[in-house]
N, C-alpha and C positions, 0 to 999 in steps of 0.2 A: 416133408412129413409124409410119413406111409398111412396110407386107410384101407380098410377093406373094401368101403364103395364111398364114391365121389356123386350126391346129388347136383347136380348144375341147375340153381333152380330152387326154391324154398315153399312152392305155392302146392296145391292139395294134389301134384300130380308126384312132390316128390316128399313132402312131409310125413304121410303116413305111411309109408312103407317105410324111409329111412324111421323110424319108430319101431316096428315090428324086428327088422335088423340088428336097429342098435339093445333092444330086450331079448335077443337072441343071443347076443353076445359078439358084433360085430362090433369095429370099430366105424364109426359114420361121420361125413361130415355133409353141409351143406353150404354149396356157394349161392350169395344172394348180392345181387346189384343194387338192388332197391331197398326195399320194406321186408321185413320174415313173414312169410305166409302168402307172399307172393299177390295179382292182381287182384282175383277172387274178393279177399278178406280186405283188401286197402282200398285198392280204386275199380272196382265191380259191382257184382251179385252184391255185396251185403251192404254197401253205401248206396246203391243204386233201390233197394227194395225200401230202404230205409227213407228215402227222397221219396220215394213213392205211398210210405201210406197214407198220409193226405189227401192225396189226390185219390186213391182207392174210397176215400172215406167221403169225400165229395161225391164221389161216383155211387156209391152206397145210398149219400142221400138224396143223391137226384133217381133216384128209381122210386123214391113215394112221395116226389113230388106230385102235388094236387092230391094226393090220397092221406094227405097225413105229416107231410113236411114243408117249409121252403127254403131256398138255397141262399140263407145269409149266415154261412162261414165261408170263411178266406183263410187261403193259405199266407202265411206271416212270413216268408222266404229268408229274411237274416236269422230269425229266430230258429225255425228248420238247421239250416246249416249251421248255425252255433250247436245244436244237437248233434247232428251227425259228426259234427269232429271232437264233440262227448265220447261217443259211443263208439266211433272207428277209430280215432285217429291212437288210444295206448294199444290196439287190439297185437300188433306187432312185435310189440315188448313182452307185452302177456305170453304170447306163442313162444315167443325168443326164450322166457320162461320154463314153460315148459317143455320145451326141445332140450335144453338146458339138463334136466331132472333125468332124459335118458343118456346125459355125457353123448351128445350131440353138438360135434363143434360146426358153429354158423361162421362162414369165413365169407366179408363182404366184400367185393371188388365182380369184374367182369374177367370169367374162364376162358383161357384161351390151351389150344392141345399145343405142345411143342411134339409128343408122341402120341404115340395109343395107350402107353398109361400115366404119361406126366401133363400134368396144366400148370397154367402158370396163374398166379393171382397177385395184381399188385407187385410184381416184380418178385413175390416168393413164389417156390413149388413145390407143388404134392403130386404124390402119386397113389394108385389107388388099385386093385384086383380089375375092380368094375367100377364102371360110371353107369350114371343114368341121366340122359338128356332131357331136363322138366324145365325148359326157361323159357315155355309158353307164347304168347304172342303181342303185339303190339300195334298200336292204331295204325292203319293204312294211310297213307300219304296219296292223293292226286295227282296226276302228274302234269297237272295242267300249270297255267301263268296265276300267279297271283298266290299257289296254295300254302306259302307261306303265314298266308291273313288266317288259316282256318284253325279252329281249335279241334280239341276232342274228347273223348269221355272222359277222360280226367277231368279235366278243364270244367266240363259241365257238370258231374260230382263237387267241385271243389268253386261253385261260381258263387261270391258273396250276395250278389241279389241279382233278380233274374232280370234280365233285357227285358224292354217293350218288346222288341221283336228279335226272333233270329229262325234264321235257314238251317233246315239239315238237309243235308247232301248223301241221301240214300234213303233207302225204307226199307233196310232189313230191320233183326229185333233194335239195335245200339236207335236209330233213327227216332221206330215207331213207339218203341217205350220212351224215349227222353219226350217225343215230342207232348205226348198224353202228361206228362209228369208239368209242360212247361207250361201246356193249353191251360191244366188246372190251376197252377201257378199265376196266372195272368199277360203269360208273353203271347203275341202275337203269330205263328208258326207254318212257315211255308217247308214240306218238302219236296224235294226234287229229286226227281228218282231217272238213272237211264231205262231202266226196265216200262212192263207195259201194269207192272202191277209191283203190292210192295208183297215181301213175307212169301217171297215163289216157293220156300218149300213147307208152305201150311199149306191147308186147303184151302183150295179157292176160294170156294160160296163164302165160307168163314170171315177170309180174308177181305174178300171185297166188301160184306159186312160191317168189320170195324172201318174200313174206310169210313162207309159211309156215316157212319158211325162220328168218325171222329171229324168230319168234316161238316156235319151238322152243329158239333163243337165250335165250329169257325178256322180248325187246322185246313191249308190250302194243300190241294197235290198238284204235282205238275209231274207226270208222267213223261215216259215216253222222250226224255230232255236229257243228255248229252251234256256235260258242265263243260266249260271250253277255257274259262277266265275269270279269274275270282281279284277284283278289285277296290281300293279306298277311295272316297272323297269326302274327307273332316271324319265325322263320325257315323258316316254310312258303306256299308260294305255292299256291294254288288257282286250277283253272279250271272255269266253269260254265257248260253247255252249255244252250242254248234246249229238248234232251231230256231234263232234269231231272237230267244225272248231273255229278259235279263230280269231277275228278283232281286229288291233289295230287304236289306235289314239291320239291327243293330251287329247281331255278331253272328257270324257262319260256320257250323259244325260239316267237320267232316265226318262222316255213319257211314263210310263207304265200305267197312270192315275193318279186319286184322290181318296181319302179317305175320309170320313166323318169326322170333328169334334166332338166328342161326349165322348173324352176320360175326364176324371177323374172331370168330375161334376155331379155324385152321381147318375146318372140319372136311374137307376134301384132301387134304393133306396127309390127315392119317388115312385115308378111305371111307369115311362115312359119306353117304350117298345122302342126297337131299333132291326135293326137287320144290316148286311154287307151294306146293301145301306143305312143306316141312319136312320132316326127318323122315328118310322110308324106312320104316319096320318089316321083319314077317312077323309070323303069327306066333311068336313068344317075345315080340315086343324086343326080338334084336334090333337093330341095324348092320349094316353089312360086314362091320367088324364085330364079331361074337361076342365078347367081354363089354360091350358098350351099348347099353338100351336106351329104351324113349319111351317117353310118356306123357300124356295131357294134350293140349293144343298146340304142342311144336311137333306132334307127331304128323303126316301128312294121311290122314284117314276119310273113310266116309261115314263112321261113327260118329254122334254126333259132340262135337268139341264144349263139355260141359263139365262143371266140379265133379259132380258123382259120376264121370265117365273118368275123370284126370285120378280123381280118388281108388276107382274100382282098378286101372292100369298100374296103377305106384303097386298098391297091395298084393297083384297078382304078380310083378316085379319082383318083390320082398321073398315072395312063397317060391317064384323059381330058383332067387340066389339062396333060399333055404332047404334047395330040396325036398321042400313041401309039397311039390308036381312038376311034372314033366310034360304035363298036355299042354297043346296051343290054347289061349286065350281062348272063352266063348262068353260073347255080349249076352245077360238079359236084353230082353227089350228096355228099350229106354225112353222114357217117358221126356216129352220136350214144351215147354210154356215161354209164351210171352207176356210180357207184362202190361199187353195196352189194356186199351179200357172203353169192353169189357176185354177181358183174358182168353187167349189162344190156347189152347194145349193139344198135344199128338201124341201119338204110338204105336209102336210095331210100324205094321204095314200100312204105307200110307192110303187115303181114298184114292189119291192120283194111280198108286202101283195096282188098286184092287181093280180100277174101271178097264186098266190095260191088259187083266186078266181072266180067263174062264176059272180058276181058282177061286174065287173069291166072290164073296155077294157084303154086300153094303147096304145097311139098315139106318133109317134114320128115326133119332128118338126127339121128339119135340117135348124137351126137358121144362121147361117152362111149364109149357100147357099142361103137363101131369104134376109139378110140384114144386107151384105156384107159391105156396103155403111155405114150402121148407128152403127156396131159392130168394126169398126176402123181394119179392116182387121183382125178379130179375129178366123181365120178358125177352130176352137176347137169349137167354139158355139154350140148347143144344146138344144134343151127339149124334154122331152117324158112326156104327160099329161095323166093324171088317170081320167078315167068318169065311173059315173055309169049310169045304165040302163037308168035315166032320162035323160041323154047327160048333165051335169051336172058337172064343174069340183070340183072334189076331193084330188086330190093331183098332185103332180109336182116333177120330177127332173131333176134340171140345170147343164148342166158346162157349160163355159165359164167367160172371162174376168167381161161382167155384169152382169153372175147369182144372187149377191146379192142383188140388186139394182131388177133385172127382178123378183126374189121370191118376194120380198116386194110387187109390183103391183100385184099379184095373191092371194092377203092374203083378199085384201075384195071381187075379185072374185068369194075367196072358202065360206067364210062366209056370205055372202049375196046371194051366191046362185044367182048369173048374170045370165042370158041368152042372147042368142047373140043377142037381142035387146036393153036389156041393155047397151050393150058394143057400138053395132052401135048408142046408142045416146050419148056418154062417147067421147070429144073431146082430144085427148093430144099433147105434144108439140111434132113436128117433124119436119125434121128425130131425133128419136131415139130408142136405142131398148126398152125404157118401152113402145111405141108407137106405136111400130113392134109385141112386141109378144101378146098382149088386139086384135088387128087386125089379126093375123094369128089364133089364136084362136077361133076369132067369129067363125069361118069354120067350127069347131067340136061342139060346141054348140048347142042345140033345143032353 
């Protein structure tokens, strides 16, 4: 069967632009392995946020405790998850729905190239003008003994009742948000991290922070540790570090990250060029064969691998095979959150890039201490803003309770290049903190 473009890939890096296409009047299909809508919408972001507001909501009340609360709710964990598979689990069908409505054929099996413009699926084949590479990424494997025993973010999305105890095996975001999610929950939670810190591309102070943070929760860290061998005895899992110390627990996640997709569809064979981070693109989002793009988290980028970055690539995809532009891809900034607790969020230029430069000066706002009132007594609060030489903001990093909600208000600051007359003519609702920090900011401003 002929198409004009072949998405390899159903999730938001290849959905909305095959939409734009197929209302354009192309013919479009999309190959999907799994679920329609890809990890995002089934086993990610939107089942993982949903696990999470509970424990948001704990956290919430534990900021007035002694001032007006105490901490007797519990999270109900079968009851939770019989929710979540309410709310997520038709979300694929739905999508499949709607893909549907623009004569969008979903064709499910695993693509492989026999050429550069035929795939095979399930023993049929299509061929197609162009493809577009969107088949994202996949929990990283250990390579050590024993990593058979480990699970992973699925796994922990879709866990009927949560362990007494279990291990995560990293402390980037997948680690440091599950483990906040399982603390409030009731499990017991050791991570184990090789690094000397978790969350290396936050800010520091921030970072080290929610550690401590979370560690006065009763979360253990163990830093600095090397996982060597991951082992069973009855219903105890062990893990043994190359620095002699071994953690046990009920069940052991692996958070070590993601891997690319890109196994066993020939893709060296027509010439597309891959390397450890994924698909190489230039900067219209080819790959080394011209008729064949990429997009989302199987591209190998330094941007940061997120829906509304997967979303913004598909779109800008759509607009080139429409002739709608010619110019190479250009990022907004891009605003980035974790979900522990309290919440992370960044942007633009990092503190770390600003301190390594005479460009740039770094201000800190002690958000709390100014809007105490409109942060729900959230004494963690925070920002430290990046300007350069024009008094100009450039980038941001948040913690606190509404750092992601507060990033989001700074994203057309940094792209429109506000000045504080801008902002003093910019009304918002108040009190609140997106209301508070546009206001505290004028300050630093030309």
């Amino acid at each position: 069967m002929k198409y004009d473009v072949i998405f390899i890939g159903s999730g938001h890096a290849a959905w909305h632009g095959a939409q734009e296409l197929a209302r354009a009047g192309k013919r479009v299909a999309l190959i999907e392995q799994e679920k329609v809508s890809g990890t995002c919408t089934n086993f990610g972001c939107n089942a993982k946020i949903l696990l999470d507001g509970p424990a948001e909501l704990l956290h919430h009340l534990h900021n007035y405790h002694g001032i007006g609360m105490n901490d007797a709710v519990n999270i109900v964990w079968p009851e939770l998850m019989a929710y979540k598979h309410q709310v997520i689990d038709p979300m694929d069908e739905a999508m499949a729905q709607i893909l549907a409505v623009d004569d969008i054929d979903i064709i499910f099996g695993h693509a492989s190239f026999v050429d550069a413009h035929t795939i095979t699926v399930n023993d049929d084949t299509y061929t197609a003008d162009n493809f577009v590479l969107a088949m994202g990424q996949r929990p990283a494997k250990l390579p050590v003994t024993g990593t058979e025993l480990t699970h992973d973010s699925k796994d922990f999305l879709d866990l009927p009742e949560m362990p007494k105890s279990m291990i995560m095996i990293g402390a980037g975001f997948i680690g440091m948000e599950f483990a906040s999610i399982a603390q409030a929950a009731g499990s017991d939670v050791t991570i184990v991290e090789y690094a000397d810190r978790a969350l290396a591309n936050f800010d520091a102070d921030y970072t080290n922070r929610v550690v401590e943070l979370m560690t006065a929760k009763g979360i253990k860290f163990a830093f600095n540790n090397a996982v060597e061998q991951i082992s069973q005895d009855g219903d105890v899992f062990s893990v043994k570090t190359a620095q002699g110390n071994t953690f046990q627990a009920d069940m052991v996640f692996d958070t070590t990250g993601r891997v690319p997709n890109t196994d066993d569809m020939n893709l060296a064979s027509i010439g597309v060029e891959t390397n450890r981070g994924g698909v190489v693109v230039n900067d219209h989002m080819q790959t080394s064969v011209a008729h064949i793009y990429a997009s989302g988290d199987v591209v190998a980028k330094t941007t940061p691998r997120l829906t509304p970055t997967a979303t913004f690539e598909s779109l800008y995809i759509a607009d080139v095979l429409l002739g709608q532009t010619t110019a190479a891809i250009a990022y907004p900034a891009v605003p980035s959150v974790t979900f522990t607790l309290p919440r992370m969020a960044q942007i633009g230029v990092s503190t770390a890039e600003a301190a390594d430069s005479d460009e740039y000066n770094v201000y800190d706002i002690n958000f709390a201490q100014l809007g105490m009132f409109a942060s729900h007594h959230d004494t963690e609060a925070k920002v430290k803003i990046v300007l350069n030489q024009q008094k100009q903001l450039v980038g941001a990093a948040l913690i606190g309770d509404a750092a992601p909600e507060l990033v989001n208000t700074l994203v057309p600051i940094i792209n429109h290049k506000y000045t504080k007359a801008d902002l003093n003519k910019t009304i918002y609702a108040f009190p609140t903190p997106s209301a508070m920090l546009p206001m505290l900011l004028a300050n630093f401003l030309a």
